[in-house]
C-alpha positions, 0 to 999 in steps of 0.5 A: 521548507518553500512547497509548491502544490504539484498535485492532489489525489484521493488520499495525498498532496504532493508538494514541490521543494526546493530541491527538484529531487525531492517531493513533500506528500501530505497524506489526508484523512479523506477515504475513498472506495469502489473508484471513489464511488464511496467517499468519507473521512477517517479521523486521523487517517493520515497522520496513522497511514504516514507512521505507518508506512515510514516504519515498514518502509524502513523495515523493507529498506533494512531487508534490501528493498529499495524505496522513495522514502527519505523522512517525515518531517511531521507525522502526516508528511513524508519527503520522498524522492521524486518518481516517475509512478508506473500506471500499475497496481502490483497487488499481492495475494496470498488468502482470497478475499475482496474481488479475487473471490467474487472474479473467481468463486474462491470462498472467502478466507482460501489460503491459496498454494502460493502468493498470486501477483496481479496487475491492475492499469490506475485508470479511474476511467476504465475501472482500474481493470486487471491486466494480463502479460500481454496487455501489459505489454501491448499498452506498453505500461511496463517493458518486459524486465521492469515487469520480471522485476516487479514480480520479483520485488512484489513476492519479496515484499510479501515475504518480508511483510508477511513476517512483519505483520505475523509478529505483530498478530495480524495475517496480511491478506493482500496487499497493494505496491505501486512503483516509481522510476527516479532521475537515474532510472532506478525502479523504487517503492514508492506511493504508502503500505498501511490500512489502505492498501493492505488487508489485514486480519487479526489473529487475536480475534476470532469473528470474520468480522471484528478480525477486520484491519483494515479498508475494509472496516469502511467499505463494508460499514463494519464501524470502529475504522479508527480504532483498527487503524490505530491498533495497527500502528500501535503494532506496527510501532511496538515490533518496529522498535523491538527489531531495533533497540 
């Protein structure tokens, strides 16, 4: 396959093909927090987060779930449909945790009465700031359907997902979507869902901190990173392959 280099970001490459509809992303082993104000390597980050998104990918396509995925044709690459990326964060909240407690006063672990669907501009330069309705609007980052739509899809996802990831032992905390319009206009589930862009607590373990799949383990210097991200995939695999055989 001839690839061209089109861009490069903290946590993938972005390649060009010969078909102008399709983009080849390499996920790296690099991790980043805090707006990249933290920055390390995670041993085979790349190669478990890809695995990891191919099967849940699939898995939200199986529940009706429209995504950019199309294969991966080595274990740390996916060829996906080209999008167009919306500059927003669609984050997904059903536990507090991480900046929904030190923004509110929530303590940590609060169930909350129903899922909280936040939007966050990707701006490095402004800090990723969490937007309201308005402000989506005024910046004009979404029209007022696609922001309807993006709601709907989030909540969706959080319910498929939270199924998923419950038959695996794992609670999902929060999560991060990000979204793509295609050539034809289509709104897609694009970018990854995996370790990095979810929080995910095993129900297996007791200790708040041992408990810890996911970023987290490296932001918060807890150690054994790989070993979670691993133990997820490993999961991930094993209820991926019961739900089809």
């Amino acid at each position: 396959m001839s690839c061209s280099l089109l861009y490069e970001g903290k946590a993938k490459i972005i390649y060009a093909t010969a078909d102008p509809e399709i983009v080849l992303v390499d996920f790296k082993d690099d991790a980043t927090a805090f707006n990249a104000l933290k920055r390390g390597s995670i041993n085979g980050k790349g190669a478990i987060n890809c695995q990891i998104s191919e099967k849940l990918f699939q898995y939200l396509q199986q529940c009706g779930i429209t995504t950019h995925l199309i294969d991966c044709p080595t274990l740390k690459q996916m060829r996906v449909r080209k999008v167009k990326i919306l500059p927003l964060e669609v984050v997904v909240r059903n536990i507090a945790a991480g900046s929904l407690c030190q923004q509110t006063g929530l303590p940590l672990g609060e169930i909350l009465p129903q899922p909280l669907v936040e939007f966050y501009y990707k701006n490095d330069a402004l800090g990723d700031p969490l937007l309201t309705h308005d402000r989506l609007l005024l910046l004009k980052l979404a029209t007022p359907d696609q922001i309807d739509r993006l709601i709907a899809l989030a909540l969706q996802c959080d319910r498929y997902l939270s199924e998923f990831f419950s038959n695996c032992n794992l609670t999902l905390v929060d999560f991060k979507l990000e979204f793509g319009i295609d050539s034809s206009g289509q709104l897609l589930l694009a970018d990854e869902i995996s370790p990095d862009t979810c929080r995910l607590w095993d129900n297996l373990e007791a200790d708040l901190k041992n408990r810890v799949m996911d970023k987290d383990r490296f932001r918060q210097d807890l150690g054994k990173v790989e070993n979670a991200y691993q133990q997820v995939l490993e999961r991930v695999l094993a209820q991926f392959n019961a739900m089809n055989s």
